[in-house]
N, CA, C and O atoms as a DFTB+ gen file, in Angstrom:
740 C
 N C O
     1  1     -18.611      98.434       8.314
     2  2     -18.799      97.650       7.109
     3  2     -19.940      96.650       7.269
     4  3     -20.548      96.350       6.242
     5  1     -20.324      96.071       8.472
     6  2     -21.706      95.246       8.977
     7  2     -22.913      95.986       8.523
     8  3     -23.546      96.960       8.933
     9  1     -23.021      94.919       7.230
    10  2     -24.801      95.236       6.854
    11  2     -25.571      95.754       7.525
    12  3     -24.926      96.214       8.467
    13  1     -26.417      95.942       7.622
    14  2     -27.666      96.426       8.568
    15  2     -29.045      95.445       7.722
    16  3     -29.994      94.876       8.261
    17  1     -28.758      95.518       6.520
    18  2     -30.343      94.889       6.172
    19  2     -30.385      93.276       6.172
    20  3     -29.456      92.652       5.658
    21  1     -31.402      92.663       6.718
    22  2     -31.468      91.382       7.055
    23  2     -31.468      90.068       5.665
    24  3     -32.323      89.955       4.786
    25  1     -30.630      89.490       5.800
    26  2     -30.841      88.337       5.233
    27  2     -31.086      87.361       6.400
    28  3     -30.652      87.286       7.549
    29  1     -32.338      86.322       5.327
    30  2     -33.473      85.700       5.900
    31  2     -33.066      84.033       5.667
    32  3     -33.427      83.344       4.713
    33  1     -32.279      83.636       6.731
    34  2     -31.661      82.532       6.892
    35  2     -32.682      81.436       7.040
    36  3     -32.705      80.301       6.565
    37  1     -33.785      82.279       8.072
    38  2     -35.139      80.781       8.546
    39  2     -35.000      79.850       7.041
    40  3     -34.741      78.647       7.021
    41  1     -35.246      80.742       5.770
    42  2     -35.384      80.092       4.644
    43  2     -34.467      79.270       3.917
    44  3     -34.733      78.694       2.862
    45  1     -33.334      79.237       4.550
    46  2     -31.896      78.664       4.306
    47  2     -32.396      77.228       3.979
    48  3     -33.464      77.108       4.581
    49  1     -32.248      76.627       3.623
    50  2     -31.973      74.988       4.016
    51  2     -30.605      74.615       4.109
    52  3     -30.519      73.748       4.978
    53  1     -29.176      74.948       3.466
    54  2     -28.516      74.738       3.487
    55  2     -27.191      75.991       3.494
    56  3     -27.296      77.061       2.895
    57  1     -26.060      75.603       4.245
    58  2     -24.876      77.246       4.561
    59  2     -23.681      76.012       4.462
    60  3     -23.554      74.841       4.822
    61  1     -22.894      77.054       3.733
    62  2     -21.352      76.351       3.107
    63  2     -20.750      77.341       3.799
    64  3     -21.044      78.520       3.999
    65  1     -19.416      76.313       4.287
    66  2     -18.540      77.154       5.258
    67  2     -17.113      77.184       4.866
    68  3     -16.599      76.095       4.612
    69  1     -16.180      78.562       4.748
    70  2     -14.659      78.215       4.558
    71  2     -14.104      77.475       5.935
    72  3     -14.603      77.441       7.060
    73  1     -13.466      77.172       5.665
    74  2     -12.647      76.761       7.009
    75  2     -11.672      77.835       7.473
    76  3     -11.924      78.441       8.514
    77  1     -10.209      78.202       6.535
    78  2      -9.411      79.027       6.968
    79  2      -9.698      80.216       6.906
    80  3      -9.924      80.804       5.848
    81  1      -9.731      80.797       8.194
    82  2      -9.893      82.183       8.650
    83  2     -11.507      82.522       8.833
    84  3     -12.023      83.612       9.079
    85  1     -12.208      81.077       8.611
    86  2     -13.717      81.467       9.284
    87  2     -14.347      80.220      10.248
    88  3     -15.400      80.534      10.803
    89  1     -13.943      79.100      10.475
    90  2     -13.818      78.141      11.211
    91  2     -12.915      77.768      12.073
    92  3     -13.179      76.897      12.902
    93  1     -11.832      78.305      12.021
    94  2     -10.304      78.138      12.316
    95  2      -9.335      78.967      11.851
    96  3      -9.297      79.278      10.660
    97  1      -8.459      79.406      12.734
    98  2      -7.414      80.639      12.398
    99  2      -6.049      80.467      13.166
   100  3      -6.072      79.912      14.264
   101  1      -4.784      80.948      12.600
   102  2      -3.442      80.330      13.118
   103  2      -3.727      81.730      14.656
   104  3      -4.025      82.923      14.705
   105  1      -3.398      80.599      15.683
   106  2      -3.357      81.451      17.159
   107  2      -2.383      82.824      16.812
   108  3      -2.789      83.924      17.186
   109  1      -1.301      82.727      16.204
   110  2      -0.688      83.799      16.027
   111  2      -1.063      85.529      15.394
   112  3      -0.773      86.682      15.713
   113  1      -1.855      84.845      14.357
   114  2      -2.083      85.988      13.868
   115  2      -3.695      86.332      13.799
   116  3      -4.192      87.425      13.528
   117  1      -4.397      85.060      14.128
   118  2      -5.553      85.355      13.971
   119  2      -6.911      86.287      12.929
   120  3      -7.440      85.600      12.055
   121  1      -7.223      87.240      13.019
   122  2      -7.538      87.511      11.593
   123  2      -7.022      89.059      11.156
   124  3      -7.585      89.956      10.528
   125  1      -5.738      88.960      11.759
   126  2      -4.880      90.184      11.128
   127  2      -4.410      90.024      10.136
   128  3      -4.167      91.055       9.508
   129  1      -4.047      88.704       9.488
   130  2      -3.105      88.143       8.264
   131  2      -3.817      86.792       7.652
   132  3      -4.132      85.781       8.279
   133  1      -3.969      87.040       6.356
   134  2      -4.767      85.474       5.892
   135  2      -3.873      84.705       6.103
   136  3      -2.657      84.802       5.932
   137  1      -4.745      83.611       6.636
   138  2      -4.298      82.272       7.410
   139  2      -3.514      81.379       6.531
   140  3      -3.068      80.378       7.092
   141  1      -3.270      81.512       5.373
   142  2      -2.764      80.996       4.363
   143  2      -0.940      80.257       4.975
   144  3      -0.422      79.143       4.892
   145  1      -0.508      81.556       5.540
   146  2       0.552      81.302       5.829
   147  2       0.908      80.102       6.801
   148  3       2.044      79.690       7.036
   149  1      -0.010      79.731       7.202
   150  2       0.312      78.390       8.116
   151  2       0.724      76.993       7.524
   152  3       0.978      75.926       8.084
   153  1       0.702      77.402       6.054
   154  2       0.623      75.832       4.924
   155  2       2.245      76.236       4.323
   156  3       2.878      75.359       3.735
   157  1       2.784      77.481       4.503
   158  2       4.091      77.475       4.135
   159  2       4.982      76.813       5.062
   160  3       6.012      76.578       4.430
   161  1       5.099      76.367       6.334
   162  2       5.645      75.788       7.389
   163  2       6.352      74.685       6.749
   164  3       5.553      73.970       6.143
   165  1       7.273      74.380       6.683
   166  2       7.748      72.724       6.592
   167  2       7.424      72.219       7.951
   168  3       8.064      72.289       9.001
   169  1       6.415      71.757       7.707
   170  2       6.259      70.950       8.504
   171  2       5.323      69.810       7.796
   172  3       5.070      69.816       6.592
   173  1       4.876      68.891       8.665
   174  2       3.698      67.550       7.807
   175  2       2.824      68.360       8.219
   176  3       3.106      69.256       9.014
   177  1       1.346      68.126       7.630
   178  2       0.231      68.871       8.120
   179  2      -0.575      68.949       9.740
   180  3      -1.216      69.825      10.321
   181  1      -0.147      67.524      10.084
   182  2      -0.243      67.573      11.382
   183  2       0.190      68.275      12.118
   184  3      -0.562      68.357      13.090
   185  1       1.195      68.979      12.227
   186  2       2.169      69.746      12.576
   187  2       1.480      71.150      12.606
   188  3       1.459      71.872      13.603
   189  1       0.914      71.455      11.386
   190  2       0.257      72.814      11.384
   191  2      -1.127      73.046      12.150
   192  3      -1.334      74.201      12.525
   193  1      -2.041      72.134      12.410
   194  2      -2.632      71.867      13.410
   195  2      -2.459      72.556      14.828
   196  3      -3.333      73.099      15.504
   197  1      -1.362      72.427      15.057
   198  2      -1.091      72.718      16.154
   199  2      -0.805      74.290      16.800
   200  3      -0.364      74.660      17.889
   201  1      -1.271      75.014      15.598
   202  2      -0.600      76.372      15.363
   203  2      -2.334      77.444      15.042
   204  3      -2.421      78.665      15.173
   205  1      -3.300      76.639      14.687
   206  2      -4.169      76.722      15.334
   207  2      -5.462      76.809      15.887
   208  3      -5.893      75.704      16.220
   209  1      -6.334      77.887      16.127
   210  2      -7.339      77.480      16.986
   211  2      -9.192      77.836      16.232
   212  3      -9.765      78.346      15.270
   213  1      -9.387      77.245      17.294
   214  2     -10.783      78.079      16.760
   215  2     -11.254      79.057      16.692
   216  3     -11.086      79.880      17.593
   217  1     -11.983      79.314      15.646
   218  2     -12.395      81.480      15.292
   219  2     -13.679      81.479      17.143
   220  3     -14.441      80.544      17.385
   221  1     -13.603      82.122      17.621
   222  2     -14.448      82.663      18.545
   223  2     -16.016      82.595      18.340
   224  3     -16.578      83.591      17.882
   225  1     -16.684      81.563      18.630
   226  2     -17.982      81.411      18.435
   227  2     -18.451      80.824      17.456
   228  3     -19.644      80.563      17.302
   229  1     -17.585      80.568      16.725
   230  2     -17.615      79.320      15.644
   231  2     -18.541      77.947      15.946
   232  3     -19.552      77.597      15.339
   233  1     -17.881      77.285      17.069
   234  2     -18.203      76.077      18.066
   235  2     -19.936      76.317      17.832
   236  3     -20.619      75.885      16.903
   237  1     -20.334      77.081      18.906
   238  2     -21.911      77.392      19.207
   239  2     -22.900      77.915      18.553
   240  3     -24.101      77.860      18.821
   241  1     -21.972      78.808      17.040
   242  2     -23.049      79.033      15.999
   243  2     -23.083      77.674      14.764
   244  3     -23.844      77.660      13.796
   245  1     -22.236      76.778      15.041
   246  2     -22.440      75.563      13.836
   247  2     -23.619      74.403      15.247
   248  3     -24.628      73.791      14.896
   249  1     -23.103      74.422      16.638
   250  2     -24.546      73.962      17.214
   251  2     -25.628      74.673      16.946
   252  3     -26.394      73.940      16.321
   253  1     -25.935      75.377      17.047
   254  2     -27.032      76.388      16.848
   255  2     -27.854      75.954      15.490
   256  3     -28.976      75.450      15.454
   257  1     -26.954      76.301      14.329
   258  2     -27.906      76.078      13.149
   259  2     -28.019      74.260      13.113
   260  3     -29.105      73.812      12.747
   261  1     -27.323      73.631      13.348
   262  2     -27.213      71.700      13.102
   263  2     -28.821      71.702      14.119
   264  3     -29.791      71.102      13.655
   265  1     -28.930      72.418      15.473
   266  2     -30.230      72.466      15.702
   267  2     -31.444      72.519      15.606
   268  3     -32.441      71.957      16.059
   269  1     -31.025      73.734      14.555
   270  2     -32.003      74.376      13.880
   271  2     -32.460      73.603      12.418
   272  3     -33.358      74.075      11.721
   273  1     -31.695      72.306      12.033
   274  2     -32.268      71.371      11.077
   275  2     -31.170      71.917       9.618
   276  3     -31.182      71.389       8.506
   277  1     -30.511      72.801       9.945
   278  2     -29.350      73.450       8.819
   279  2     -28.691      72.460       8.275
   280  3     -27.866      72.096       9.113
   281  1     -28.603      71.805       7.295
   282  2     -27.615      71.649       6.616
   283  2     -26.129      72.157       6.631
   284  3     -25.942      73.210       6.021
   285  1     -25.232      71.673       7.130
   286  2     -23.723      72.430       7.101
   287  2     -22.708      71.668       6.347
   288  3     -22.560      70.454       6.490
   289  1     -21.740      72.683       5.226
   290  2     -21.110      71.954       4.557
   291  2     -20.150      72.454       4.595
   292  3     -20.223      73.682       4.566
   293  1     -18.858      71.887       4.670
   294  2     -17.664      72.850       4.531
   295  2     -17.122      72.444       3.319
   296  3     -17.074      71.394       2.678
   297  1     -16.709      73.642       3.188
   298  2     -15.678      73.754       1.435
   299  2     -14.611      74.608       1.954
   300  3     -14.748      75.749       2.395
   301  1     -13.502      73.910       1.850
   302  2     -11.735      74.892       2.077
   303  2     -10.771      74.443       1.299
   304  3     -10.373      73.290       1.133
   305  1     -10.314      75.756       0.683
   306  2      -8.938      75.564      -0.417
   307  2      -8.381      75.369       0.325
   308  3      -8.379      75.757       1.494
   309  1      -7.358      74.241      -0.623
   310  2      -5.990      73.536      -0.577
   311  2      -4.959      73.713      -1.600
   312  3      -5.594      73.555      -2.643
   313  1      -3.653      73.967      -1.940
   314  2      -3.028      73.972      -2.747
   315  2      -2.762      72.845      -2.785
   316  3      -2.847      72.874      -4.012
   317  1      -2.452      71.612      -2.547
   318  2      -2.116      70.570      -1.772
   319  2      -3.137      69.525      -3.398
   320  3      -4.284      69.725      -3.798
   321  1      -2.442      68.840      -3.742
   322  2      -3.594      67.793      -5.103
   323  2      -4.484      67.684      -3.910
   324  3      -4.530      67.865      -2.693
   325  1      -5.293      67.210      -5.147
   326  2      -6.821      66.846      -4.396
   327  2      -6.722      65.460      -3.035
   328  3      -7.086      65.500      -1.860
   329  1      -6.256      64.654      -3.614
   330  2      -5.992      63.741      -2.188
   331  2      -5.705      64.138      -1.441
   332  3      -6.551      64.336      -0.569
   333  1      -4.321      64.559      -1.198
   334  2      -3.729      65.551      -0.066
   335  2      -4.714      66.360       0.425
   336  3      -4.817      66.467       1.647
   337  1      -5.392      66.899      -0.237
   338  2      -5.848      68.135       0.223
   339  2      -7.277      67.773       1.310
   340  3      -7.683      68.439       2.262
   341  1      -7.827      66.451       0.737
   342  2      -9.149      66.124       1.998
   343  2      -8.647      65.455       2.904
   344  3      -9.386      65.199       3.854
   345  1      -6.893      64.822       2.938
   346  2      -6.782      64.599       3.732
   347  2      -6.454      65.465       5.073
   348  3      -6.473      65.004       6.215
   349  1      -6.139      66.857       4.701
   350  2      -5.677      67.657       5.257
   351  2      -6.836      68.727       5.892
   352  3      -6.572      69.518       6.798
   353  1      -8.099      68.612       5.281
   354  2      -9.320      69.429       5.666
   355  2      -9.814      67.678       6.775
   356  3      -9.896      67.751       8.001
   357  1      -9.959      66.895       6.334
   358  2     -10.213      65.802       7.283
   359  2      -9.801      65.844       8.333
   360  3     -10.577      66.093       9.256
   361  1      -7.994      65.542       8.658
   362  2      -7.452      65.459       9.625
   363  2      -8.382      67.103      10.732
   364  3      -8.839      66.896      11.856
   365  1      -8.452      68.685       9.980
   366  2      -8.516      69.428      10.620
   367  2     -10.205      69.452      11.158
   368  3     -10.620      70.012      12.173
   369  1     -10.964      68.716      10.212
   370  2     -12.401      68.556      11.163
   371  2     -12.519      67.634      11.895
   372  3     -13.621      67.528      12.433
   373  1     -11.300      66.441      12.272
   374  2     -11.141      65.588      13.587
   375  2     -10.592      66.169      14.464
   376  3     -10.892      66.007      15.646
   377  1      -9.376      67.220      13.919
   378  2      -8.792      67.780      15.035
   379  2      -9.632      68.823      16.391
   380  3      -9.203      68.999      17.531
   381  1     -10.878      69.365      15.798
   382  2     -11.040      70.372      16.281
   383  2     -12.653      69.967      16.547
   384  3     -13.573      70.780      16.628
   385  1     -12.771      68.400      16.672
   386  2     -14.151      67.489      16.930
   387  2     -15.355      68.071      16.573
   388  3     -16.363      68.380      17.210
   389  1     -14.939      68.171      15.112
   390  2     -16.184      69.221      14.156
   391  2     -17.046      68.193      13.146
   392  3     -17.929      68.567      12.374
   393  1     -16.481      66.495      13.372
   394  2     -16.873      65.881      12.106
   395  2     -18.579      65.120      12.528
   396  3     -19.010      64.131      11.935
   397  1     -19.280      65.789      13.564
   398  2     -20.255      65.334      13.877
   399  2     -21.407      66.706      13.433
   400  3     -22.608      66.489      13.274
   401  1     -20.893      67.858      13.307
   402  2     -21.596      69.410      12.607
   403  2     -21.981      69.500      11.462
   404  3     -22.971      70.113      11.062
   405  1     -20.967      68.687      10.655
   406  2     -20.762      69.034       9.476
   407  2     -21.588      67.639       8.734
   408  3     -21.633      66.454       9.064
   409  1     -22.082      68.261       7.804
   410  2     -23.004      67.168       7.099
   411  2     -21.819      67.021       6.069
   412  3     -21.675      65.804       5.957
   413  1     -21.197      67.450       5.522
   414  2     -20.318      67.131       4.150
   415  2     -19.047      68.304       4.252
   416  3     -19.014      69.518       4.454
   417  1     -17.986      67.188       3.985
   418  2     -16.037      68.315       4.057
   419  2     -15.507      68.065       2.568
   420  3     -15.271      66.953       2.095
   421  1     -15.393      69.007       2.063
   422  2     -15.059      68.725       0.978
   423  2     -13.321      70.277       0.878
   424  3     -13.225      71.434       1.285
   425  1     -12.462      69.429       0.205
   426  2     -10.897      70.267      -0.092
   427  2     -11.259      70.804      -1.181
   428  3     -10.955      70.042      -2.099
   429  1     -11.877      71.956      -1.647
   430  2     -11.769      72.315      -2.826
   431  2     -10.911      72.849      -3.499
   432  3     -10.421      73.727      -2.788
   433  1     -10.155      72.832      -5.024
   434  2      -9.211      72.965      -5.765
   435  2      -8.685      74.478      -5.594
   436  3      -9.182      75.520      -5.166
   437  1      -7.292      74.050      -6.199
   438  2      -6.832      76.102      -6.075
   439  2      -7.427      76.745      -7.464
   440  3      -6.732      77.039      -8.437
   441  1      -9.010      76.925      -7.353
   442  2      -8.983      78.318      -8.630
   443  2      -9.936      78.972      -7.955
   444  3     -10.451      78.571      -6.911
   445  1     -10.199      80.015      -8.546
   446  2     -11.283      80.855      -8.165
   447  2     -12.626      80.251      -8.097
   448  3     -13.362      80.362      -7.117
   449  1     -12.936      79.568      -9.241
   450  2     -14.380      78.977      -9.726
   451  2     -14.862      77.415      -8.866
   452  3     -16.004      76.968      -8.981
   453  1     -13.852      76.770      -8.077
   454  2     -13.768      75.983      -7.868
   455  2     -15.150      75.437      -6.692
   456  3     -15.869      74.440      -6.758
   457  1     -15.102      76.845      -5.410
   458  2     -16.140      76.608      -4.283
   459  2     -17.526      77.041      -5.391
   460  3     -18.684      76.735      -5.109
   461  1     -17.296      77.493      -6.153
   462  2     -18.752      77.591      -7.116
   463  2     -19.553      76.410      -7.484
   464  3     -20.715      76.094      -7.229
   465  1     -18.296      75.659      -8.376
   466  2     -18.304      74.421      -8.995
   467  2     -19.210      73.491      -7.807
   468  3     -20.406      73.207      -7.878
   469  1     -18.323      73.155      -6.807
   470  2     -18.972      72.356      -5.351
   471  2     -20.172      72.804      -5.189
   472  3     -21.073      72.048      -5.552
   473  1     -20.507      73.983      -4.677
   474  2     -22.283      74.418      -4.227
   475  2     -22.787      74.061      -5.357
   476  3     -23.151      72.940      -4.999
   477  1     -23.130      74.130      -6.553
   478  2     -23.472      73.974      -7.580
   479  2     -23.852      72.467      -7.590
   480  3     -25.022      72.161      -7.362
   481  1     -22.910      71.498      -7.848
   482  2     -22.976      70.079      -7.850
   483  2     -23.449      69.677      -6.632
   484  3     -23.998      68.577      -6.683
   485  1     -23.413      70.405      -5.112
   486  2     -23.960      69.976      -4.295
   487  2     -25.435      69.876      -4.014
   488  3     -26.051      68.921      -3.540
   489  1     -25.959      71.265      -4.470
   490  2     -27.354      71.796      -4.530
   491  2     -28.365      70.605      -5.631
   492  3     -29.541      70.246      -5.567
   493  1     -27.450      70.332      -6.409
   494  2     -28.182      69.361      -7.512
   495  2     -28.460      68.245      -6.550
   496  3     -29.452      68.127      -5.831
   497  1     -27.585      67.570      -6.634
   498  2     -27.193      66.222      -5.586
   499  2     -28.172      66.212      -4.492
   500  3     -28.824      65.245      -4.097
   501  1     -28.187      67.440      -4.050
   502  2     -29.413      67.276      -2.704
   503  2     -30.478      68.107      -2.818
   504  3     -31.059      68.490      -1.803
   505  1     -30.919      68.541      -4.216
   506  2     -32.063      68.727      -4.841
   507  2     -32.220      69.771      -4.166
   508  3     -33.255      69.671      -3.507
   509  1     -31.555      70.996      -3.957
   510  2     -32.005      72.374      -3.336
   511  2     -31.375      73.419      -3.847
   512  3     -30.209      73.709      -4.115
   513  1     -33.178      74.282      -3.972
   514  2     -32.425      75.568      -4.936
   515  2     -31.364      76.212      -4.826
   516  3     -30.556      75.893      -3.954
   517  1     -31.127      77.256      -5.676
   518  2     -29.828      78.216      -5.104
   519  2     -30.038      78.957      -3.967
   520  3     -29.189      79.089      -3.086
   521  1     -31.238      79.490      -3.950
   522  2     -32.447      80.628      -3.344
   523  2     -31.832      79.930      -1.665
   524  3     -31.253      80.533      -0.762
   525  1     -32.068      79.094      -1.714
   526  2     -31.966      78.219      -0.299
   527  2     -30.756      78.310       0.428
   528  3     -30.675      78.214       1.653
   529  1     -29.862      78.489      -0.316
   530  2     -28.065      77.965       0.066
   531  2     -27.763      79.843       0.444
   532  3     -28.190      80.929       0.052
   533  1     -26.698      79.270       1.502
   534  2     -25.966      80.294       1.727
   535  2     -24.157      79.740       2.037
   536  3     -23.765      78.691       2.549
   537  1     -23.291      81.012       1.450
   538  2     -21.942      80.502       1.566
   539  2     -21.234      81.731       2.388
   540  3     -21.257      82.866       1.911
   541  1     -20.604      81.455       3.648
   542  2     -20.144      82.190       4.523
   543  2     -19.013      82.159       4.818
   544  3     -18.802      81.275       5.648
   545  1     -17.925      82.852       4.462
   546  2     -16.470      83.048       4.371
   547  2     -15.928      84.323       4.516
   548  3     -16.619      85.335       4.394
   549  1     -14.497      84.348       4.818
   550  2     -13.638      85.322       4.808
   551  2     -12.788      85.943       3.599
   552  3     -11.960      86.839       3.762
   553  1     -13.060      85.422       2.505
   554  2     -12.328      85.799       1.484
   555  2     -12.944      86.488       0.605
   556  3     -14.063      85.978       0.551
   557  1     -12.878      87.658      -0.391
   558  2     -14.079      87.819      -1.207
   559  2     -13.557      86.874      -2.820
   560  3     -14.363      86.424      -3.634
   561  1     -12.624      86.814      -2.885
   562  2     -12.156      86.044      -4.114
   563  2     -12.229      84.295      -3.989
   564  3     -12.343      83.606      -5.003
   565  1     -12.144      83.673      -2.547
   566  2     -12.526      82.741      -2.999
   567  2     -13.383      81.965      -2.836
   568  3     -13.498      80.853      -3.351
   569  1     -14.458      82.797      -1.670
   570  2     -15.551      82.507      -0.775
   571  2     -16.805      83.352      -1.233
   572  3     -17.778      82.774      -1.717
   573  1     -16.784      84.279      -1.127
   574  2     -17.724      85.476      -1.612
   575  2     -18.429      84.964      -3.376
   576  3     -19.289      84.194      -3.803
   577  1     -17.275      86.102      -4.027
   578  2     -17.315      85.925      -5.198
   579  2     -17.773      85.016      -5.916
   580  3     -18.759      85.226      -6.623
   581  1     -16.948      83.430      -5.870
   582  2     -17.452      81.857      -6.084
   583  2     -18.939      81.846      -6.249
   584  3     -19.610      81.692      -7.269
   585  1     -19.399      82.100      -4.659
   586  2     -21.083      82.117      -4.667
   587  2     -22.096      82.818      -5.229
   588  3     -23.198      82.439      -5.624
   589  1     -21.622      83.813      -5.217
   590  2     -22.261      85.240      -5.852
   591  2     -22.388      84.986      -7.447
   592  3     -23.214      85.455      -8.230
   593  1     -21.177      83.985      -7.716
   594  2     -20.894      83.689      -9.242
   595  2     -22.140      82.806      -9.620
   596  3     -22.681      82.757     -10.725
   597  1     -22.454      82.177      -8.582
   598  2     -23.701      80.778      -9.002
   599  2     -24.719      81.313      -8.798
   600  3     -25.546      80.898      -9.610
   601  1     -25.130      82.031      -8.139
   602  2     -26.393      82.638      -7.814
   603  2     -26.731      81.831      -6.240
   604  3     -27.641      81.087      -5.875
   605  1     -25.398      82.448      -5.489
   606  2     -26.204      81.456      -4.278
   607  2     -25.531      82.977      -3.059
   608  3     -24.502      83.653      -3.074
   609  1     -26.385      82.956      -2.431
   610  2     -25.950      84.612      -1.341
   611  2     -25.170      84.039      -0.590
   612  3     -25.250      82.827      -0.395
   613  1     -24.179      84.876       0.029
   614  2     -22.942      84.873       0.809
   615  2     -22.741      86.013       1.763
   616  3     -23.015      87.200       1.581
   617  1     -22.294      85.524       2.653
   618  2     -21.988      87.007       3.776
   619  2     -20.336      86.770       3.911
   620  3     -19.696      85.726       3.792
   621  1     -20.093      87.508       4.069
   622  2     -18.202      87.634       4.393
   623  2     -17.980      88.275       5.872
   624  3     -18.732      89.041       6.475
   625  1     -17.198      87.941       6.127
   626  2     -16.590      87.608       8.063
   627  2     -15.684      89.075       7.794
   628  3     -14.746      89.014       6.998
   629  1     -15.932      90.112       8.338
   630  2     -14.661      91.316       8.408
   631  2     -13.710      90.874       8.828
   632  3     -13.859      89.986       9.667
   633  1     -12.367      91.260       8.465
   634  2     -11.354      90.603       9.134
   635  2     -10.330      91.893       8.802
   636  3     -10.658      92.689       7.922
   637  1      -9.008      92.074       9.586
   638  2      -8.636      93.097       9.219
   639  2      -7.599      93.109       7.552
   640  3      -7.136      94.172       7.137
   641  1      -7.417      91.974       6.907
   642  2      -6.783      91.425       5.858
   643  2      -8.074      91.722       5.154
   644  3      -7.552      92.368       4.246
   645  1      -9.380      91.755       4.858
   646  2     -10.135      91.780       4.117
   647  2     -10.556      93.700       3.529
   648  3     -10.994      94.227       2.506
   649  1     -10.337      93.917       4.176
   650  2     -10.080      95.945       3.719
   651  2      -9.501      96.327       2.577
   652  3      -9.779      97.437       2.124
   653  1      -8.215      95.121       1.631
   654  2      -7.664      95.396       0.819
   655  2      -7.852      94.700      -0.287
   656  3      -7.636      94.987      -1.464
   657  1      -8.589      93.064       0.585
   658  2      -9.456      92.356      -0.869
   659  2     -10.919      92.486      -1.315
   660  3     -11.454      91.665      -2.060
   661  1     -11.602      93.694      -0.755
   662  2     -12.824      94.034      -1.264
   663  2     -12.944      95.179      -1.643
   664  3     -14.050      95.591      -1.993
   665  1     -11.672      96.092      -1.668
   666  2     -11.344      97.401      -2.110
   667  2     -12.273      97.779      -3.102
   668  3     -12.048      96.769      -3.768
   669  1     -13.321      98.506      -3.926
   670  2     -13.773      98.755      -4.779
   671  2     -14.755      97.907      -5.633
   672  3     -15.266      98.233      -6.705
   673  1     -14.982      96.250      -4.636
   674  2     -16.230      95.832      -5.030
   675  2     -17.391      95.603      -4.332
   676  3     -17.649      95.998      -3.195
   677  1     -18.130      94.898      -5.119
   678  2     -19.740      95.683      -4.128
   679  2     -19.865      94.139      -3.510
   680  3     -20.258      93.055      -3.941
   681  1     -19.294      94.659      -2.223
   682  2     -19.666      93.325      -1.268
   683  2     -21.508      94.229      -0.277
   684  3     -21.622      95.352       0.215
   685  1     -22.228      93.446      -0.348
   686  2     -23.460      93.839       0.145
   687  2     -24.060      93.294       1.873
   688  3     -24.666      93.870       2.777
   689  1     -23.441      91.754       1.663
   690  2     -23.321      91.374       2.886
   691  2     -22.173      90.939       3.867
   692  3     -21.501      89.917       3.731
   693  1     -22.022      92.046       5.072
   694  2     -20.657      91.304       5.944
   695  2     -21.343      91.135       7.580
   696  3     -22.458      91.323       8.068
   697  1     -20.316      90.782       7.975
   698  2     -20.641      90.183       9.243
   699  2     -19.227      90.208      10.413
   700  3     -18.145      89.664      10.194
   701  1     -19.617      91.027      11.725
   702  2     -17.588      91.397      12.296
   703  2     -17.618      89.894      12.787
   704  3     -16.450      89.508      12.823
   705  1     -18.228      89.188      13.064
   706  2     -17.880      87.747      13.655
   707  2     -18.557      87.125      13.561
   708  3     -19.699      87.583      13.552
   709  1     -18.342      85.293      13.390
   710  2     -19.272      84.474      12.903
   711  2     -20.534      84.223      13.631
   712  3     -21.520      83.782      13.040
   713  1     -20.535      84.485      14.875
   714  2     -22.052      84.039      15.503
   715  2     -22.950      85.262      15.297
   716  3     -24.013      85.143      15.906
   717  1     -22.798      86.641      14.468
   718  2     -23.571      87.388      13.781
   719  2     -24.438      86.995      12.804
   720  3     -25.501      87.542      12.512
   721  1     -23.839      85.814      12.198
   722  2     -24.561      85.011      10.966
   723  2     -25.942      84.676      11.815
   724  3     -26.915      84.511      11.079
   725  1     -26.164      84.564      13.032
   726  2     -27.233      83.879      13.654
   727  2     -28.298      85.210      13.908
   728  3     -29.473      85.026      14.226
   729  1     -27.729      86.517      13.727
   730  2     -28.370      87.568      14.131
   731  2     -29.549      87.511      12.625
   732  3     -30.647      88.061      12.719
   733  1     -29.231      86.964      11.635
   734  2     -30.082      86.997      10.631
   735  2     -30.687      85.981      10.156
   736  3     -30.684      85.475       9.033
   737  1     -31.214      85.724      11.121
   738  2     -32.242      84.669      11.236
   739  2     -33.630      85.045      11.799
   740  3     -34.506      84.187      11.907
């Protein structure tokens, strides 16, 4: 399912990142099952933290581009209201000593249109085209799609849960693991 034809990142100025299941994934299931299920736990959110870890190369491809002068932004659904919900993407970019990578964390809302909405208002805000932005996630409905919706390119992370949410649409760019994103550069 890994593209072969190059998208041309040098030209990037700026890459939006999901968090669950492309920054971070529950140790258990890792990317056999969307990570979703880690927010059903009764537990406080701290609690879910602990359950788990970082996606494999994650760490050294967000050094890599912060090097390279990249812009990095994270955007991750929350069901959780909006307060709750940055507090809960917050707590997880202290947990996992990510809040020095990341130029901007933002909890975005539960709809489809929502990570659209964000790149959109973000790109204004920091005066950069669409052409420029890239959004890199595991989901095609709420990562993919979103971007594709604004006119901003996206690559999607294979995962074995993703076989049944891109069934029959035209995903153009994927990637089997995140430090591949660096191969297209």
């Amino acid at each position: 399912m890994e593209n072969k034809s190059r998208l041309k990142i040098t030209k990037k100025k700026i890459i939006f990142f999901d968090g669950d299941g492309t920054i971070w994934y529950p140790k258990k299931t890792k990317h056999k099952e969307k990570p979703h299920w880690i927010y059903s736990l009764q537990k406080d959110y701290r609690e879910h933290s602990k359950h788990l870890i970082m996606v494999p190369t994650a760490l050294s491809t967000l050094k890599k581009l912060k090097n390279m002068g990249i812009i990095i932004i994270l955007l991750s659904t929350h069901p959780q209201t909006p307060k709750q919900a940055n507090i809960v993407v917050q707590h997880r970019i202290k947990y996992f000593n990510l809040d020095k990578l990341f130029d901007e964390v933002h909890a975005t809302r539960e709809s489809h249109s929502s990570k659209g909405e964000f790149i959109v208002n973000i790109l204004k805000k920091r005066k950069i085209a669409k052409n420029k932005a890239l959004m890199v996630g595991d989901s095609y409905r709420w990562d993919y799609k979103p971007a594709t919706d604004v006119g901003v390119d996206a690559l999607l992370i294979e995962t074995d849960y993703i076989k049944k949410d891109v069934r029959g649409r035209r995903v153009k760019k994927t990637i089997k693991k995140l430090s591949n994103l660096l191969n297209y550069i």
